[in-house]
N, C-alpha and C positions, 0 to 999 in steps of 0.2 A: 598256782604258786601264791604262797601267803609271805608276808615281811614278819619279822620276829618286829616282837614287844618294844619300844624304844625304853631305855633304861629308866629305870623307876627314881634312881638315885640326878640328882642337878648337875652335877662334877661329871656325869658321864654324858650326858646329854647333849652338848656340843658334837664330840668327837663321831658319838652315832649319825649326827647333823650332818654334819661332813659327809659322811658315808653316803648318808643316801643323796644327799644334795649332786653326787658324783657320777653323773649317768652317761658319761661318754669315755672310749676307749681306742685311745689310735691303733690302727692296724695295718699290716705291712699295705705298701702301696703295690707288689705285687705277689703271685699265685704261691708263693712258697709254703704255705699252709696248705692248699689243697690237695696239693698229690699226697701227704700224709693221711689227710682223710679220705680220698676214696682209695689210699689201703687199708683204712680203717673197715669202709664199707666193703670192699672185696672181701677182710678174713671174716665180718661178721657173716657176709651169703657164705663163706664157704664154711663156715662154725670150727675154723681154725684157729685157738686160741695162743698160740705160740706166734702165728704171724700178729693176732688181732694184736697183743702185747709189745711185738717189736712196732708195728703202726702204730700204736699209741704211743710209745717210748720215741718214736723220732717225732710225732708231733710235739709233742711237750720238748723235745731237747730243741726245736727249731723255733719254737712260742717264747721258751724261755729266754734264748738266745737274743732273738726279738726285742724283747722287753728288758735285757738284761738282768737278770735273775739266775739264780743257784736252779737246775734243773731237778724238777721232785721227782721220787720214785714210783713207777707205777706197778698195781699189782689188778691183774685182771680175773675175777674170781668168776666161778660158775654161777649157779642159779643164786638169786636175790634173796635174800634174809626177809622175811613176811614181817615178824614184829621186831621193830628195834625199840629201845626206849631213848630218846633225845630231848635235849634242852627240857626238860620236866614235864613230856607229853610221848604217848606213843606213837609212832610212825606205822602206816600199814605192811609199806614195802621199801627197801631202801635201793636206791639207784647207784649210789658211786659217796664216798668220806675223801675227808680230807684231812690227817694225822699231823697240827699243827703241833707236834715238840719231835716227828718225825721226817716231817714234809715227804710223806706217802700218800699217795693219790691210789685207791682202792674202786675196780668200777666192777659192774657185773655184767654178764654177757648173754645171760639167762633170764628169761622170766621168772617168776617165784612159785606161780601155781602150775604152768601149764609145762616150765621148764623149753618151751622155744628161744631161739636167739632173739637178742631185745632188738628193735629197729635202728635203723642203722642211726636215725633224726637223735633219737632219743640216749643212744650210746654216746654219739658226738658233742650232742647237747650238755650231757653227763659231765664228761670230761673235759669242755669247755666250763662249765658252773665250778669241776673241782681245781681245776687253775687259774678260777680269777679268788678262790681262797688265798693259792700260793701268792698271786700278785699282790694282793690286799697285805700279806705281812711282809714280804721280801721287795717290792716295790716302792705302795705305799709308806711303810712303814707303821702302818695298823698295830695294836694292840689286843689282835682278835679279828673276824671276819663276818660280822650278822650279816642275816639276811635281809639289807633294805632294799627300798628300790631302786637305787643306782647300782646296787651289786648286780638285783637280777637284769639289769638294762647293760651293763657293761659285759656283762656273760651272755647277754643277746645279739648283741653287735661283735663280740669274739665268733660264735659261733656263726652268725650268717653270712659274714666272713669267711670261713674255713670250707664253708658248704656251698656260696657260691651263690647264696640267693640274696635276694633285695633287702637290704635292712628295712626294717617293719619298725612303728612307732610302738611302744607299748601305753595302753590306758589303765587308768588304775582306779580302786573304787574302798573309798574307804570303808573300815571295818569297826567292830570296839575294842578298846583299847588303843588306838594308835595304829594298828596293825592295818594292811591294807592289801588286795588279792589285785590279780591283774582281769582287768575286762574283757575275757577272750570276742565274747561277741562282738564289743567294738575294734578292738585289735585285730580281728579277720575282716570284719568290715572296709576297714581304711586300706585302700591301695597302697603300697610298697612304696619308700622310696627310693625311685630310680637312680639319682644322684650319688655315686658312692667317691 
């Protein structure tokens, strides 16, 4: 995972500041998230996309509820689109959008080449990265949702959260331009923290 460019322009530079300065996410103090996700993960084993869509739709209606937010629309499509063109570069594969003048949450539930169901980590992950978009404008009150690294840090701690596992620290490694990817090596490294 890479962070988008911080704006070139000085009047936007702040507000981006913020963003990624923003790397924590409270989340319910109890399991009400979960049992949405492993219906998430039961329709993906059973490649039932009519349930996987209602699991996805009560997760988001219970997330949103949460957070107090307008609940977005989900739409669960099959196999994953190989080229998209985004923010002025091409993507290989695209996992899950986020329709900020519709607030539609779009995920896939297929791989792109081989056409299998996508993992259940990576499904959930999806659609947690596509609702901290919705947060970031209905919440925050954003004017837009880059990808810095407090987005992907607060989309990290939603999801391990939902899934039940240890929140993980993320390490980051800068890039050129501004931009900067996360350090899986040392972020697999670092033991978990147990404290939630």
């Amino acid at each position: 995972m890479t962070t988008d460019r911080p704006p070139r322009r000085k009047t936007f530079l702040p507000e981006f500041e913020k963003r990624d300065a923003l790397r924590t996410l409270a989340v319910p103090k109890d399991d009400r998230l979960k049992n949405p996700a492993a219906g998430i993960e039961h329709a993906l084993a059973s490649e039932d996309s009519k349930a996987l869509r209602l699991a996805s739709a009560e997760f988001l209606a219970i997330a949103a509820n949460f957070y107090y937010v307008s609940v977005p629309d989900i739409r669960v499509r099959s196999a994953r689109p190989i080229r998209v063109w985004e923010s002025g570069r091409v993507q290989s594969e695209l996992f899950g959008d986020y329709n900020i003048e519709t607030a539609v949450i779009r995920v896939w539930m297929r791989t792109a080449v081989q056409k299998r169901p996508t993992s259940y980590g990576t499904f959930l992950s999806t659609l947690c990265h596509e609702f901290c978009h919705h947060l970031d404008l209905k919440q925050y009150g954003f004017h837009g949702s880059p990808h810095t690294r407090g987005f992907y840090e607060r989309s990290a701690v939603l999801y391990q959260h939902a899934r039940g596992t240890p929140k993980k620290k993320l390490f980051w490694l800068p890039m050129a331009g501004g931009c900067w990817r996360i350090d899986w090596v040392r972020t697999r490294r670092e033991p978990p923290d147990t404290k939630r």
